[in-house]
PAMITOR-608388 format. One record per residue (C-alpha): residue in three letters; chain; residue number from 1; y, x, z. Coordinates in steps of 0.5 Angstrom, whole numbers, plus 500, padded with zeros to 3 digits. Last residue first. Layout:
BEGIN
<rec><rest>ALA</rest><kette>A</kette><nr>NUM</nr><v>Y</v><u>X</u><w>Z</w></rec>
...
//
This chain:
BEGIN
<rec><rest>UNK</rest><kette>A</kette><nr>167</nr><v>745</v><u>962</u><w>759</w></rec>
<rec><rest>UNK</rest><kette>A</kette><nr>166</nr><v>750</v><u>959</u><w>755</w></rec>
<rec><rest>UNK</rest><kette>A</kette><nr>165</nr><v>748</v><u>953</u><w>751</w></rec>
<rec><rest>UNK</rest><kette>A</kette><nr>164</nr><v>748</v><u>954</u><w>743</w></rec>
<rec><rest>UNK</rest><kette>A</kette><nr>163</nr><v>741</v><u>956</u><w>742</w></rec>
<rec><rest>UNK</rest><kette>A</kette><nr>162</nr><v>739</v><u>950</u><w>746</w></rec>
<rec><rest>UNK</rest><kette>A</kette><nr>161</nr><v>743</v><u>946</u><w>742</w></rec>
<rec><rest>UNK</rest><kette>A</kette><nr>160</nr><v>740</v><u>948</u><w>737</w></rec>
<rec><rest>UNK</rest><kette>A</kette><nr>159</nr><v>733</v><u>947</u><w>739</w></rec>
<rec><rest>UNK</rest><kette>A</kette><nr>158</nr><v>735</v><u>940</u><w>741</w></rec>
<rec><rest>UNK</rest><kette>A</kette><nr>157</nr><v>738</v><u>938</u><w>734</w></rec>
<rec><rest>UNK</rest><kette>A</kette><nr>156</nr><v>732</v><u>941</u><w>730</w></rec>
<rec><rest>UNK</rest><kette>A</kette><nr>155</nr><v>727</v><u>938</u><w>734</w></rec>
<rec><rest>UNK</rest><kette>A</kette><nr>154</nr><v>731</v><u>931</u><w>735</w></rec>
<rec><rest>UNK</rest><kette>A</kette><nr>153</nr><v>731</v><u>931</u><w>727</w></rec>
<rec><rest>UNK</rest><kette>A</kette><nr>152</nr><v>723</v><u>933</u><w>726</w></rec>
<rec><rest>UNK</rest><kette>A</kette><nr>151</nr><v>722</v><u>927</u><w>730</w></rec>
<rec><rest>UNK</rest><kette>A</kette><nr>150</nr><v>726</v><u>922</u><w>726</w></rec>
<rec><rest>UNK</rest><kette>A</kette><nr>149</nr><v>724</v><u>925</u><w>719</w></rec>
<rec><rest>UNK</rest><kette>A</kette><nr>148</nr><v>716</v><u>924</u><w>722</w></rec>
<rec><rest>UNK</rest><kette>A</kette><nr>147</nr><v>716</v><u>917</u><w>725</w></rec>
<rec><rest>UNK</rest><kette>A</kette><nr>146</nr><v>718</v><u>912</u><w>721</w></rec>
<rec><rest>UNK</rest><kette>A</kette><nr>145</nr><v>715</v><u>916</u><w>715</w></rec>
<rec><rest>UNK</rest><kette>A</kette><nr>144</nr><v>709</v><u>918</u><w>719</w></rec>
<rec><rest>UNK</rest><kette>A</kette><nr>143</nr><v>707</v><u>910</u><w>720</w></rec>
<rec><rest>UNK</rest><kette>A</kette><nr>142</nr><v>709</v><u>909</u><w>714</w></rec>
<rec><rest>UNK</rest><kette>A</kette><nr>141</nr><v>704</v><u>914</u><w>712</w></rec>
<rec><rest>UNK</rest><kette>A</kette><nr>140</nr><v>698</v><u>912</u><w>717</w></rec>
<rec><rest>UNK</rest><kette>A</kette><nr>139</nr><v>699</v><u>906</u><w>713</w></rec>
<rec><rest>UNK</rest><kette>A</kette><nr>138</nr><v>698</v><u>907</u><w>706</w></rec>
<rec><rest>UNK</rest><kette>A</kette><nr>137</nr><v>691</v><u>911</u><w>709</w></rec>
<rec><rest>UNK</rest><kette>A</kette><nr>136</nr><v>688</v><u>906</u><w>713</w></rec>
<rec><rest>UNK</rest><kette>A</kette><nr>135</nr><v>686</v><u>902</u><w>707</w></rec>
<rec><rest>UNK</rest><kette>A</kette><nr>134</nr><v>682</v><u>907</u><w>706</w></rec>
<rec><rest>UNK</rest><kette>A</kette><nr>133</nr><v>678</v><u>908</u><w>712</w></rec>
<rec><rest>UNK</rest><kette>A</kette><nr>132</nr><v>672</v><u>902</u><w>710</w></rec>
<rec><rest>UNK</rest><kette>A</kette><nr>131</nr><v>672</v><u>903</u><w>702</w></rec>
<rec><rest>UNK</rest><kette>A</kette><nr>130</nr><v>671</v><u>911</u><w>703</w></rec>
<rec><rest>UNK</rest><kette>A</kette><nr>129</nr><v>664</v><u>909</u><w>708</w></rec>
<rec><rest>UNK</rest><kette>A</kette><nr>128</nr><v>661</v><u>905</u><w>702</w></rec>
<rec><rest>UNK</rest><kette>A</kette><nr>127</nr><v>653</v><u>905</u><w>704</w></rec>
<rec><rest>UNK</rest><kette>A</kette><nr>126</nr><v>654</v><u>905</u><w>711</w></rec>
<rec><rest>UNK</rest><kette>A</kette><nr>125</nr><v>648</v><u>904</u><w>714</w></rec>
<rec><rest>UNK</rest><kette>A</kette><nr>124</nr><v>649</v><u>906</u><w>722</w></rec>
<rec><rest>UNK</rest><kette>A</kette><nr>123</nr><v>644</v><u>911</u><w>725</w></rec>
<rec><rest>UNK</rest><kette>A</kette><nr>122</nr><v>645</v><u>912</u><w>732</w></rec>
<rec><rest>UNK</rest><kette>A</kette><nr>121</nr><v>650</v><u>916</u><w>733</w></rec>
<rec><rest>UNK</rest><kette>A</kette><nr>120</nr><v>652</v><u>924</u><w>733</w></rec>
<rec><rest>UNK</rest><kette>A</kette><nr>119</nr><v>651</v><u>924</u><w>726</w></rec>
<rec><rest>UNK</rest><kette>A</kette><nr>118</nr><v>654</v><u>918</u><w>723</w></rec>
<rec><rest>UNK</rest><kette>A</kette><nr>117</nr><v>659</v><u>919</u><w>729</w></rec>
<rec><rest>UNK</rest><kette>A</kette><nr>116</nr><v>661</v><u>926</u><w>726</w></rec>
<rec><rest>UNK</rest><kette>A</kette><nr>115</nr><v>661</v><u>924</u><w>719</w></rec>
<rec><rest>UNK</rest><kette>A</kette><nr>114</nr><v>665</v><u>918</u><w>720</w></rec>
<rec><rest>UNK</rest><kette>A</kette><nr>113</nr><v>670</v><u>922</u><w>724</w></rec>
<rec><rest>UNK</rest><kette>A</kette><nr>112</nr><v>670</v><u>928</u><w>718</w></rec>
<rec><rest>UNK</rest><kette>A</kette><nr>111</nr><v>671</v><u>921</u><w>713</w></rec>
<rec><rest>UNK</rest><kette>A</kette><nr>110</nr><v>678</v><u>919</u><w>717</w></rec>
<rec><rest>UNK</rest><kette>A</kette><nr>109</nr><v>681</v><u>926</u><w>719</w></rec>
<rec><rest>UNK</rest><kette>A</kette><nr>108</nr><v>680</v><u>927</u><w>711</w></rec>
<rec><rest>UNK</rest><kette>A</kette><nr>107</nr><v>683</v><u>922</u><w>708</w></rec>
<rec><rest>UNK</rest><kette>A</kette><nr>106</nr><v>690</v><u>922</u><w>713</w></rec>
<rec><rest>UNK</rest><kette>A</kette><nr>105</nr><v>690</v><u>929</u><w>711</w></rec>
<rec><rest>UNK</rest><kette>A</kette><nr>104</nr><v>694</v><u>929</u><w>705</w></rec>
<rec><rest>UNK</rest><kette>A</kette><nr>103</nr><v>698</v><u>922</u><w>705</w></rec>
<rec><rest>UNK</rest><kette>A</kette><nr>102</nr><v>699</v><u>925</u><w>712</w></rec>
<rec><rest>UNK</rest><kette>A</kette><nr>101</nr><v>702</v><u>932</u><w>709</w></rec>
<rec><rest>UNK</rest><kette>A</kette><nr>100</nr><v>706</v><u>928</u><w>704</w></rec>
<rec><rest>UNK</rest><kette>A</kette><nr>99</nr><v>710</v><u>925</u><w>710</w></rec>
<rec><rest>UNK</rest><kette>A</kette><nr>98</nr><v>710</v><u>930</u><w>716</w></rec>
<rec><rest>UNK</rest><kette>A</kette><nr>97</nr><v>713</v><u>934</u><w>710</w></rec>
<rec><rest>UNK</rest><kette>A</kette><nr>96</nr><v>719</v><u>930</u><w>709</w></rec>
<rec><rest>UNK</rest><kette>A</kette><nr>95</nr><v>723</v><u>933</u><w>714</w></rec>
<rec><rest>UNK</rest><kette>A</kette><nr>94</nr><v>720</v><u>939</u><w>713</w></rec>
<rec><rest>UNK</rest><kette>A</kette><nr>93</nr><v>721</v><u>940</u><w>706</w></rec>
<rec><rest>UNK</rest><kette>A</kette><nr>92</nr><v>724</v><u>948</u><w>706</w></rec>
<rec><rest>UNK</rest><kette>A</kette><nr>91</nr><v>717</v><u>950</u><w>710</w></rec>
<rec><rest>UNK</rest><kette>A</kette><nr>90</nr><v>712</v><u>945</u><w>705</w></rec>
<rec><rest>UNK</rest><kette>A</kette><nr>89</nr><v>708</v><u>952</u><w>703</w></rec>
<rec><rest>UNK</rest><kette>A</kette><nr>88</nr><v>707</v><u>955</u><w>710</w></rec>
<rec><rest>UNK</rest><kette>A</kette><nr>87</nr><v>707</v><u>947</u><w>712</w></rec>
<rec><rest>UNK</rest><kette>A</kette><nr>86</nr><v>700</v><u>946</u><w>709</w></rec>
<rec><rest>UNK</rest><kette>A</kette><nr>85</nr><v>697</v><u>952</u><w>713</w></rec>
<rec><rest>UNK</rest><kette>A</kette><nr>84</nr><v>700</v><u>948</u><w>719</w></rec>
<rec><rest>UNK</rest><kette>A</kette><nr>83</nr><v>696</v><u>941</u><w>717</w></rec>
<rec><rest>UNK</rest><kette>A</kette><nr>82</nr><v>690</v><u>944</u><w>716</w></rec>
<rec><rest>UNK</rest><kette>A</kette><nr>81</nr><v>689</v><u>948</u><w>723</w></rec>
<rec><rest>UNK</rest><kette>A</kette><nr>80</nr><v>693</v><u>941</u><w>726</w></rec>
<rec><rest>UNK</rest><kette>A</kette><nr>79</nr><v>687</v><u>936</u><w>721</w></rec>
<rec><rest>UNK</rest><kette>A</kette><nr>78</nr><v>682</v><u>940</u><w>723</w></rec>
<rec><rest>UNK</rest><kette>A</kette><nr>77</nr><v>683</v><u>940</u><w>731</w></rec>
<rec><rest>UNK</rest><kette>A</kette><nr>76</nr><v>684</v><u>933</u><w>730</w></rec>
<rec><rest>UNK</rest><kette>A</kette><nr>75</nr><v>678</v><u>932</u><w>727</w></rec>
<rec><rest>UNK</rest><kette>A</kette><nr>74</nr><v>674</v><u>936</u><w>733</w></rec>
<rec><rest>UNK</rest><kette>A</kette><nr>73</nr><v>679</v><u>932</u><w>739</w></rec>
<rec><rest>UNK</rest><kette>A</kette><nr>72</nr><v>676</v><u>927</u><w>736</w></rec>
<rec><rest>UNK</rest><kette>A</kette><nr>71</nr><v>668</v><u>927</u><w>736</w></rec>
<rec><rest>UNK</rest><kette>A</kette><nr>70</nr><v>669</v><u>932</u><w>743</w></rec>
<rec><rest>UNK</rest><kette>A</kette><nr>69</nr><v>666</v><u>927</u><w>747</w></rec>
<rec><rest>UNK</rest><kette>A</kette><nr>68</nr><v>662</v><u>922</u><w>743</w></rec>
<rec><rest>UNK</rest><kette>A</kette><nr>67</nr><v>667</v><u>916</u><w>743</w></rec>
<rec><rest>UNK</rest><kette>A</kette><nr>66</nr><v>667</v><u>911</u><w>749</w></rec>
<rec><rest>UNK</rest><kette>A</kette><nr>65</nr><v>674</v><u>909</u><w>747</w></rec>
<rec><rest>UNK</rest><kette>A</kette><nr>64</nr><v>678</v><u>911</u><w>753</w></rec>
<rec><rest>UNK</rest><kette>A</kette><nr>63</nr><v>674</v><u>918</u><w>754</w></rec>
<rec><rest>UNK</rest><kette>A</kette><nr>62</nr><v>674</v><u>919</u><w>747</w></rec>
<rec><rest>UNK</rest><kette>A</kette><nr>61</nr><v>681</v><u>918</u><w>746</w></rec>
<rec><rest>UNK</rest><kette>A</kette><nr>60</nr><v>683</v><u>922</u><w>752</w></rec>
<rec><rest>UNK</rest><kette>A</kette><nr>59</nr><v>679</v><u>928</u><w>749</w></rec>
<rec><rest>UNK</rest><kette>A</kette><nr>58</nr><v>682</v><u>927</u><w>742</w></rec>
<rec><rest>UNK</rest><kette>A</kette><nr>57</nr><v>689</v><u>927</u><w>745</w></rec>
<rec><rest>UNK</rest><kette>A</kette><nr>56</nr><v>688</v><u>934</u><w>749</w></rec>
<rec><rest>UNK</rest><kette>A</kette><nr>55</nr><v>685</v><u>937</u><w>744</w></rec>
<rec><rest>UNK</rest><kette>A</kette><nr>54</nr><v>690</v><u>935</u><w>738</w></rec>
<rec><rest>UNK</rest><kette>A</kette><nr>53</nr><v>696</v><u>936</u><w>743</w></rec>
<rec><rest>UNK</rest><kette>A</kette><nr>52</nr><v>695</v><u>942</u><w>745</w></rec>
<rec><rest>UNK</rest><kette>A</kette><nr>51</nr><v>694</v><u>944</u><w>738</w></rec>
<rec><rest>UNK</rest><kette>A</kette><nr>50</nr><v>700</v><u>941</u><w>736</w></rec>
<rec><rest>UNK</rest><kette>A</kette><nr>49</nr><v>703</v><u>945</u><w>741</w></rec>
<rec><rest>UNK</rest><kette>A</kette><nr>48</nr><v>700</v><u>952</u><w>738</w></rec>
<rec><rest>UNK</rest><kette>A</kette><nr>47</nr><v>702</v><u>949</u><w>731</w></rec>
<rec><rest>UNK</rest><kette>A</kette><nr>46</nr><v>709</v><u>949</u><w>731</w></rec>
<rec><rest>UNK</rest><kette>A</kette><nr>45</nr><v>714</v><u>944</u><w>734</w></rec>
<rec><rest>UNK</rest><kette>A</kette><nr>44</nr><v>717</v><u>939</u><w>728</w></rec>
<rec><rest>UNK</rest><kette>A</kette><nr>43</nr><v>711</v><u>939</u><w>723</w></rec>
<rec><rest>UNK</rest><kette>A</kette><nr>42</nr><v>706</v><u>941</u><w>729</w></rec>
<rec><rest>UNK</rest><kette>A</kette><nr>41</nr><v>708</v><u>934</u><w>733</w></rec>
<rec><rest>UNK</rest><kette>A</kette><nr>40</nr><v>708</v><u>929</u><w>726</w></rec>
<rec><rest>UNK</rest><kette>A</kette><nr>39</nr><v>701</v><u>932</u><w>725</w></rec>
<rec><rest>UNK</rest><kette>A</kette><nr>38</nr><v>699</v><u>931</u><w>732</w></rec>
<rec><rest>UNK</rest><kette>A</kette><nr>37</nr><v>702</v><u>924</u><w>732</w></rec>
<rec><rest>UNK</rest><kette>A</kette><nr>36</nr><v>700</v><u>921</u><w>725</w></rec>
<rec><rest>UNK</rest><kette>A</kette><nr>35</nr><v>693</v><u>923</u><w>728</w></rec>
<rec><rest>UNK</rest><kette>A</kette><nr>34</nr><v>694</v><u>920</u><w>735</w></rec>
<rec><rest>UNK</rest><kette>A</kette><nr>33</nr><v>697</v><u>914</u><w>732</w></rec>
<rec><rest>UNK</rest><kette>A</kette><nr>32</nr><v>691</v><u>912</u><w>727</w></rec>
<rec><rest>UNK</rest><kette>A</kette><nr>31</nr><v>694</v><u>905</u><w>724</w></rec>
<rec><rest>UNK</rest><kette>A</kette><nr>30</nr><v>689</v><u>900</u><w>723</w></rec>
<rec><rest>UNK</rest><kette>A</kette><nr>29</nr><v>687</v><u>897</u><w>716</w></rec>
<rec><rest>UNK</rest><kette>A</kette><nr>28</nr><v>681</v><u>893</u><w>714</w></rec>
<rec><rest>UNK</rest><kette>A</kette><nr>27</nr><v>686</v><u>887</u><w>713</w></rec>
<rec><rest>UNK</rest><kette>A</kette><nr>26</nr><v>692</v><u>889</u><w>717</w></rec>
<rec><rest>UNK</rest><kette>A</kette><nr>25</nr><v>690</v><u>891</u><w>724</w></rec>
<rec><rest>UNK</rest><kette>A</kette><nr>24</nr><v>696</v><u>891</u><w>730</w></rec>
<rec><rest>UNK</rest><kette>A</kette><nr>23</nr><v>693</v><u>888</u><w>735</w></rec>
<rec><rest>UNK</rest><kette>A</kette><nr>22</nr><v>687</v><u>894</u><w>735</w></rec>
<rec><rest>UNK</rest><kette>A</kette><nr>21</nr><v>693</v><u>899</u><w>736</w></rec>
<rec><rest>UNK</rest><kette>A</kette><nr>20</nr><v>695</v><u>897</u><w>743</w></rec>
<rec><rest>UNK</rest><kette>A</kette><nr>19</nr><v>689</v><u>899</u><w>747</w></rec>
<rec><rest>UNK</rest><kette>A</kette><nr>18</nr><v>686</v><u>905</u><w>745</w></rec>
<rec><rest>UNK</rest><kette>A</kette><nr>17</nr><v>692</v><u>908</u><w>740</w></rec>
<rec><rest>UNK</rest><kette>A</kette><nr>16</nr><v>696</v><u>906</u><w>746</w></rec>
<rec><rest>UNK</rest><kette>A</kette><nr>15</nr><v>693</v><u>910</u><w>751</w></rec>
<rec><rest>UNK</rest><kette>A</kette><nr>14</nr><v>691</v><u>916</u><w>745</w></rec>
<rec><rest>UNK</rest><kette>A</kette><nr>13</nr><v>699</v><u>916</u><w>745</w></rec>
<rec><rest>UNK</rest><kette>A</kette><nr>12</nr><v>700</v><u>916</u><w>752</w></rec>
<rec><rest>UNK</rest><kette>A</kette><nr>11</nr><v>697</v><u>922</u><w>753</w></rec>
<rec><rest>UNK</rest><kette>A</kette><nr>10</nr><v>698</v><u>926</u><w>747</w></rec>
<rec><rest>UNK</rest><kette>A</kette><nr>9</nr><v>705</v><u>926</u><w>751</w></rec>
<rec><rest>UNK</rest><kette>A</kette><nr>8</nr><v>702</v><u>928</u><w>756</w></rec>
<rec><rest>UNK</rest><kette>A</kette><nr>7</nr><v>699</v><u>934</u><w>753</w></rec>
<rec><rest>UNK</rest><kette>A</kette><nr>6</nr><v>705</v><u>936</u><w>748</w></rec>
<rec><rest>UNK</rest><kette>A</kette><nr>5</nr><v>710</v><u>936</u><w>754</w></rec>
<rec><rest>UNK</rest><kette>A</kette><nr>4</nr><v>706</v><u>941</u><w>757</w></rec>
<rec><rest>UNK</rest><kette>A</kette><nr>3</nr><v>706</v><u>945</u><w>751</w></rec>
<rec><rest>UNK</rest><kette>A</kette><nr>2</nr><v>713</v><u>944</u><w>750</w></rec>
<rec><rest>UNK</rest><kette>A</kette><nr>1</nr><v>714</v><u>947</u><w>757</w></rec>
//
């Protein structure tokens, strides 16, 4: 259930990614939802889920955004992979965990994207890339404090209510 759940939500987020995001630009600085997402959703559900959701976000957002089909979902399916190793060290700190884990990756998820188009497009001259998608960084995390301990909370009071429920 979790995993369908993964999938539509991943959905929804790559929609509004591709159409409410770009009015919420600061500067040179626009939050990545489906990232944040994907990071916050495998902290609090797990790495087959955040897979899920990697895959399916990515594709939904190539496809809205007229990307190179696969471009996200690959950057995304790095991050998730990256974002599950980190959580074997960080298992007590989960509730923060989303956050230290975005400032970590959110870098990474960015530069893996220019690295992908600047291959898979036409050439572009882009002779400072790191200066293009840093601002992005301070925000994805803000994004993720909001969201990340919120998350992580539901998931934990759902699941043990679940446990408790007779059956």
């Amino acid at each position: 259930m979790t995993m369908l759940v993964a999938a539509i939500a991943a959905t929804v987020a790559a929609i509004v990614e591709s159409t409410i995001t770009p009015y919420l630009r600061v500067g040179n600085a626009q939050p990545h939802l489906l990232f944040v997402l994907a990071v916050v959703w495998t902290v609090a559900v797990g790495l087959d889920s955040g897979l899920v959701w990697a895959f399916v976000g990515g594709l939904a957002l190539d496809t809205l955004t007229q990307r190179p089909l696969g471009t996200t979902a690959f950057a995304l399916l790095v991050v998730v992979g990256l974002t599950a190793a980190i959580m074997r060290i960080l298992s007590r700190l989960r509730p923060i965990a989303a956050i230290v884990i975005t400032a970590l990756l959110s870098l990474v998820y960015s530069m893996t994207l220019v690295v992908l188009f600047s291959a898979l497009r036409p050439p572009s001259a882009l002779s400072d890339p790191l200066r293009l998608v840093a601002p992005s960084i301070p925000y994805d995390v803000v994004v993720a404090a909001i969201l990340g301990p919120i998350a992580v909370s539901i998931h934990d009071r759902v699941g043990h209510d679940e446990e408790r429920a007779p059956r």
